[in-house]
SELOVO-391288 format. One record per residue (C-alpha): x, y, z; residue number from 1; residue in one letter. Coordinates in nm, 3 decimals, decimal comma. Layout:
# residues N
TORKOL  X  Y  Z  NUM  a
...
//
This chain:
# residues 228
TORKOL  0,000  0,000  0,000  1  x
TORKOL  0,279  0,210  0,080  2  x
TORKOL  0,420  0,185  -0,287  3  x
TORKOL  0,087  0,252  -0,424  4  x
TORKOL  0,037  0,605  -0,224  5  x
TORKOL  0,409  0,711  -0,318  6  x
TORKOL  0,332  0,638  -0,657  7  x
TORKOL  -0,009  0,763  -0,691  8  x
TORKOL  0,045  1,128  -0,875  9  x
TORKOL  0,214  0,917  -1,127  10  x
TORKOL  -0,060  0,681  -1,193  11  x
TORKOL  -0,289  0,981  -1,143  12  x
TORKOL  -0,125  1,152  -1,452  13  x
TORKOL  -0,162  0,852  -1,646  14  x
TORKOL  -0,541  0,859  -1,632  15  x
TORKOL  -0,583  1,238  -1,699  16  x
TORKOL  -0,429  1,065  -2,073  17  x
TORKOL  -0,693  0,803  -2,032  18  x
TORKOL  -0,987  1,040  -1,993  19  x
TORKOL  -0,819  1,251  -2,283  20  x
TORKOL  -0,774  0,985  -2,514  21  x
TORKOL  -1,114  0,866  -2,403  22  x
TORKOL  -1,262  1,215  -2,504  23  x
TORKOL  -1,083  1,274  -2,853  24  x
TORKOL  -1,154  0,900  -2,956  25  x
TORKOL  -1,538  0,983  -2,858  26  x
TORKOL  -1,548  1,305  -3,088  27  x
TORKOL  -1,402  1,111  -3,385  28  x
TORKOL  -1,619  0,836  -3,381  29  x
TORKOL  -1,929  1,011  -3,336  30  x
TORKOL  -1,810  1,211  -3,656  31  x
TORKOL  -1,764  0,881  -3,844  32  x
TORKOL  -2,081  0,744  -3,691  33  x
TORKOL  -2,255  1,038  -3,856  34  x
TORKOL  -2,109  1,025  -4,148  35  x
TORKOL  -2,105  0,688  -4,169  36  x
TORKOL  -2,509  0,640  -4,116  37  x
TORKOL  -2,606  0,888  -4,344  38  x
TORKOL  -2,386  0,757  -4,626  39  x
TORKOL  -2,532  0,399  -4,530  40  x
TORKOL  -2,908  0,580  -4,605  41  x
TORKOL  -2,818  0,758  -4,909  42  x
TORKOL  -2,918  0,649  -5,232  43  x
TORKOL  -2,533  0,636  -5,334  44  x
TORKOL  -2,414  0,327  -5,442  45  x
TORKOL  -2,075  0,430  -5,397  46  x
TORKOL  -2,143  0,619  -5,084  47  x
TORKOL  -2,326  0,302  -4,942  48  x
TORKOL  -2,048  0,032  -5,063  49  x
TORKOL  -1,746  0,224  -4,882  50  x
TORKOL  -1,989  0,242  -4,533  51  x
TORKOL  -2,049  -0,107  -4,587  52  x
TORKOL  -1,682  -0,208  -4,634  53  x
TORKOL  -1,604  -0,009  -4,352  54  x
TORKOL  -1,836  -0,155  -4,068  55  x
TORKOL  -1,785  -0,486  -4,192  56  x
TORKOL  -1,366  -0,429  -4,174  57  x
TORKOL  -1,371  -0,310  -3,855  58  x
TORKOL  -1,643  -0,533  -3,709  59  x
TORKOL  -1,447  -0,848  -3,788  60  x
TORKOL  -1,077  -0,801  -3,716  61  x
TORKOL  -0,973  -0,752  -3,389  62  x
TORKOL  -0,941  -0,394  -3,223  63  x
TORKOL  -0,588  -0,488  -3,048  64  x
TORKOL  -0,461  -0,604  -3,391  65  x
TORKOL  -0,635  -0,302  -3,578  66  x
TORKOL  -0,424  -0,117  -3,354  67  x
TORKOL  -0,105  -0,263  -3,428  68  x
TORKOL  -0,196  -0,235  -3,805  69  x
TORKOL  -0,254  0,152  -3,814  70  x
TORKOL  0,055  0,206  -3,575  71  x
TORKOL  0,313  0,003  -3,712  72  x
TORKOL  0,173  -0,009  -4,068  73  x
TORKOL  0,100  0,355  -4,099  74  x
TORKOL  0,433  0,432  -3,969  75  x
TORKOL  0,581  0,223  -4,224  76  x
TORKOL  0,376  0,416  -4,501  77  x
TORKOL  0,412  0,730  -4,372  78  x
TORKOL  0,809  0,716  -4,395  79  x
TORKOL  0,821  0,514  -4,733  80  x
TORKOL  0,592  0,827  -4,860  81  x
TORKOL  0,843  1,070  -4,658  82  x
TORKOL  1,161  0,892  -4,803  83  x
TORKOL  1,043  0,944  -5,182  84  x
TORKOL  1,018  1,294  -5,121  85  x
TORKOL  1,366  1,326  -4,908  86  x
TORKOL  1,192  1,339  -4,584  87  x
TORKOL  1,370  1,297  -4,266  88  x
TORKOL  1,223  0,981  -4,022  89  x
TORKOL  0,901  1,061  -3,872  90  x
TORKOL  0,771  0,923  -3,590  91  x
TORKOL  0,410  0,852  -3,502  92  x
TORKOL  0,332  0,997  -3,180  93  x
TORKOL  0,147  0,668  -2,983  94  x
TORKOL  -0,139  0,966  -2,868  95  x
TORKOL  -0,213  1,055  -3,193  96  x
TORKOL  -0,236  0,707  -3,334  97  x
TORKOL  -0,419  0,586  -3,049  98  x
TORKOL  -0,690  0,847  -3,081  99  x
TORKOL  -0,731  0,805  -3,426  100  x
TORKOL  -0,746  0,455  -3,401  101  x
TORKOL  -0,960  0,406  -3,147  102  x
TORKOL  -1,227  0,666  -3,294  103  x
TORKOL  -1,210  0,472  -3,631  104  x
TORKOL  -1,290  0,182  -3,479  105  x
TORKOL  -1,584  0,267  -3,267  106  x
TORKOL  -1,707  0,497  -3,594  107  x
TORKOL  -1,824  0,178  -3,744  108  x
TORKOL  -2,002  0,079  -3,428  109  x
TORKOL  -2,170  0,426  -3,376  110  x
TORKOL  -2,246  0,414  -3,761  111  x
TORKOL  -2,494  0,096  -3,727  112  x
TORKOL  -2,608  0,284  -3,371  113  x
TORKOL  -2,685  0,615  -3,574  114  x
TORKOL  -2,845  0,449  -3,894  115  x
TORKOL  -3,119  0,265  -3,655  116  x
TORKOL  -3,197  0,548  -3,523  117  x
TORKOL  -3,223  0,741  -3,786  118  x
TORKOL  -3,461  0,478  -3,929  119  x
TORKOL  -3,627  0,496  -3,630  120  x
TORKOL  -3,746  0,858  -3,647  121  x
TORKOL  -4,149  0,843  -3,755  122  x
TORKOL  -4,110  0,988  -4,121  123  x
TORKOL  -4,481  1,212  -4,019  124  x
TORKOL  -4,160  1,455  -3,842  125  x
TORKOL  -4,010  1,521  -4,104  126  x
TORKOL  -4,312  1,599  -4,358  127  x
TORKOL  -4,429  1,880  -4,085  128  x
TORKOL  -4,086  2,052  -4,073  129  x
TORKOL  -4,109  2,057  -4,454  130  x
TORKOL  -4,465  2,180  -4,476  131  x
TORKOL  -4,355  2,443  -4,231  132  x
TORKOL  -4,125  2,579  -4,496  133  x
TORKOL  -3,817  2,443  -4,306  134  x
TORKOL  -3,566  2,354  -4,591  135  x
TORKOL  -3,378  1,992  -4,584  136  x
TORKOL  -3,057  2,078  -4,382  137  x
TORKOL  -3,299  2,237  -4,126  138  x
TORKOL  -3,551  1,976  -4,100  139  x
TORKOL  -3,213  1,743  -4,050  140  x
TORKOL  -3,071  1,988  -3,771  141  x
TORKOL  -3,358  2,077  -3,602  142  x
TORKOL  -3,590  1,760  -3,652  143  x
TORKOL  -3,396  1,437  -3,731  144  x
TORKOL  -3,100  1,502  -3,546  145  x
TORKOL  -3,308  1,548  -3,159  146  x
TORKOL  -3,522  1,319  -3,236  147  x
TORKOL  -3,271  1,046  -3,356  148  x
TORKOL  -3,045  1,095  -3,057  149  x
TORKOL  -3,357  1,012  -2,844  150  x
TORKOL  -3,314  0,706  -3,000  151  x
TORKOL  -2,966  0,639  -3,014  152  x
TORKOL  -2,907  0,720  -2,653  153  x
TORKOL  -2,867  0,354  -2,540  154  x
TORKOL  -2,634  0,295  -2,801  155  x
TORKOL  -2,437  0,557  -2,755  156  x
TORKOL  -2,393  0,497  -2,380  157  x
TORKOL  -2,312  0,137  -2,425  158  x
TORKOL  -2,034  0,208  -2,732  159  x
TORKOL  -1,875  0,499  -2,471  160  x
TORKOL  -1,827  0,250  -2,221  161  x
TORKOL  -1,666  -0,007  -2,413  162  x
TORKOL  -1,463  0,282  -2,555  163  x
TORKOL  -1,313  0,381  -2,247  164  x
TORKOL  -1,205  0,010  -2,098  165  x
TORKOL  -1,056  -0,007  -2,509  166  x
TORKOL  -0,850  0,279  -2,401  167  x
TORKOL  -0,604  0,011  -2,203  168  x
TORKOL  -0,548  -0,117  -2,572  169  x
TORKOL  -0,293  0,199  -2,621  170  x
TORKOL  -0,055  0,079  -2,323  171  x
TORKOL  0,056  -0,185  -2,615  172  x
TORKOL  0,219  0,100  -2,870  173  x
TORKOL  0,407  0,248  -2,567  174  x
TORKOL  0,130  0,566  -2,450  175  x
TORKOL  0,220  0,659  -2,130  176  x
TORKOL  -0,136  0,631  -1,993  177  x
TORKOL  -0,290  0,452  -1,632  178  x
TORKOL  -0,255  0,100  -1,775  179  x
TORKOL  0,122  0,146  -1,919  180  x
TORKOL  0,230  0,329  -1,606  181  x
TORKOL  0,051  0,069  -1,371  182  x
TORKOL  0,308  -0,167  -1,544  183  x
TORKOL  0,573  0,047  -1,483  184  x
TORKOL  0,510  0,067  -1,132  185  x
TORKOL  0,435  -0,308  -1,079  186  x
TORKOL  0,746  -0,400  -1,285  187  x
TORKOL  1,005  -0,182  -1,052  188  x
TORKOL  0,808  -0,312  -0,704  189  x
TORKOL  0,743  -0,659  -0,820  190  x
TORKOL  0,376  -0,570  -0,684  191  x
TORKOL  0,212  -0,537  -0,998  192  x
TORKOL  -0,164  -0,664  -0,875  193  x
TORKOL  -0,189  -0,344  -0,602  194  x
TORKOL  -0,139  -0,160  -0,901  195  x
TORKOL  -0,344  -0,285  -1,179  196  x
TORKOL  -0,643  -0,351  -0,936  197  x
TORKOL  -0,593  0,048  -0,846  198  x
TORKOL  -0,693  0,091  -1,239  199  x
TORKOL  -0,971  -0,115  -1,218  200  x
TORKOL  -1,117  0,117  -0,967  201  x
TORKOL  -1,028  0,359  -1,194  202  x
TORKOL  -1,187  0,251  -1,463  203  x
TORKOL  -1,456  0,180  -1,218  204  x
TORKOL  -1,492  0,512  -1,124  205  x
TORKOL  -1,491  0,636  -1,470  206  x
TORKOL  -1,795  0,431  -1,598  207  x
TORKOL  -2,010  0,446  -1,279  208  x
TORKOL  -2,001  0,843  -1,361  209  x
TORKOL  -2,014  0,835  -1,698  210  x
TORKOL  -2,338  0,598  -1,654  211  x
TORKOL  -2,419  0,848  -1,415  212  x
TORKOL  -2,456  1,118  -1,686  213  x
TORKOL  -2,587  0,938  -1,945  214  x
TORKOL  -2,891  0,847  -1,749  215  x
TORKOL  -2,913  1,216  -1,651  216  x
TORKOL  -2,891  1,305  -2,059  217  x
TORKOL  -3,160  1,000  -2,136  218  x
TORKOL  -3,427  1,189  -1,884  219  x
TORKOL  -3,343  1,497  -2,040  220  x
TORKOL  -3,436  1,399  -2,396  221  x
TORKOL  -3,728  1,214  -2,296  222  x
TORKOL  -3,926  1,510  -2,157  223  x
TORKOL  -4,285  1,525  -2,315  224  x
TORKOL  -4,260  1,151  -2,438  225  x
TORKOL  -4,518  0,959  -2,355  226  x
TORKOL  -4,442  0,604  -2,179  227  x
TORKOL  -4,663  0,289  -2,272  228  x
//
């Protein structure tokens, strides 16, 4: 115990990165997820196939090995594109590829989350924010977009919270986050299970408020909705 309290402001440090990486990976997804739904509805046959490739991709290999591919493999790429054009080495910064890899992935999960929803919206909305005058990109803002997230609520919650626990994934590509530095510790005190069942009550911690607030923004978007 006495290791764990000296160490503590170091392991504390490390999960201000989890929460940030946490954060960042949620805004790109949920940007993906968009995109990614409303290409799945549109009458694009191109716009549809990529969507479709992509879910399906991502939804069948592996995250830890999808982030081992987009590390590794986009460093490789990166620096065979950099060496044709005379570049000095560059090296991927394990934030930035975590992030980014993380969002990507869970972009494919929000996108099938988004696209029910979407689906789920009556369609009797919609034709009374056009008769209203309202023009398509404000019957989308101001009609389908509150109503959908009514319905993609669940979803949303339940993707966040798997995103967060994915967040240990980065520890593998050498991010100095809670999980990494919980090895760190546990490796130079030979007391590694103090330390890794500290970040479990971390993590813990971190879902029990996020489910917290997403039962807080479910009430909220349910006001006037009638229960059966």
């Amino acid at each position: 115990m006495d290791e764990l309290i000296a160490r503590l402001p170091f392991l504390l440090e490390g999960a201000l990165v989890t929460v940030s990486v946490s954060l960042i990976s949620a805004v790109i997804a949920v940007v993906l997820g968009l995109i990614t739904a409303v290409a799945k509805l549109s009458k694009s046959r191109v716009a549809l196939g990529v969507a479709t490739v992509y879910t399906t991709v991502i939804r069948g290999v592996p995250d830890l090995l999808m982030m081992l591919l987009i590390f590794f493999g986009g460093q490789v790429l990166v620096n065979d594109i950099g060496a044709y054009f005379g570049w000095d080495y560059i090296d991927i910064d394990p934030f930035a590829a975590g992030t980014l890899t993380i969002g990507f992935i869970f972009g494919a999960y929000l996108g099938e989350t988004f696209r029910g929803a979407f689906l789920a919206v009556p369609v009797g909305l919609l034709e009374a924010g056009y008769a209203y005058g309202m023009s398509k990109r404000q019957v989308f803002a101001r009609v389908l977009v509150p109503q959908m997230m009514r319905h993609a609520l669940p979803g949303i919650g339940n993707n966040w919270l798997v995103l967060m626990k994915s967040t240990a994934l980065v520890a593998v590509i050498g991010l100095n986050e809670m999980v990494y530095r919980a090895g760190q510790a546990g490796g130079s005190t030979r007391e590694p299970f103090i330390f890794y069942l500290f970040v479990a009550f971390m993590f813990l911690a971190f879902t029990t408020v996020s489910i917290w607030g997403l039962r807080w923004a479910e009430v909220r978007y349910s006001l006037g909705v009638r229960r059966v």
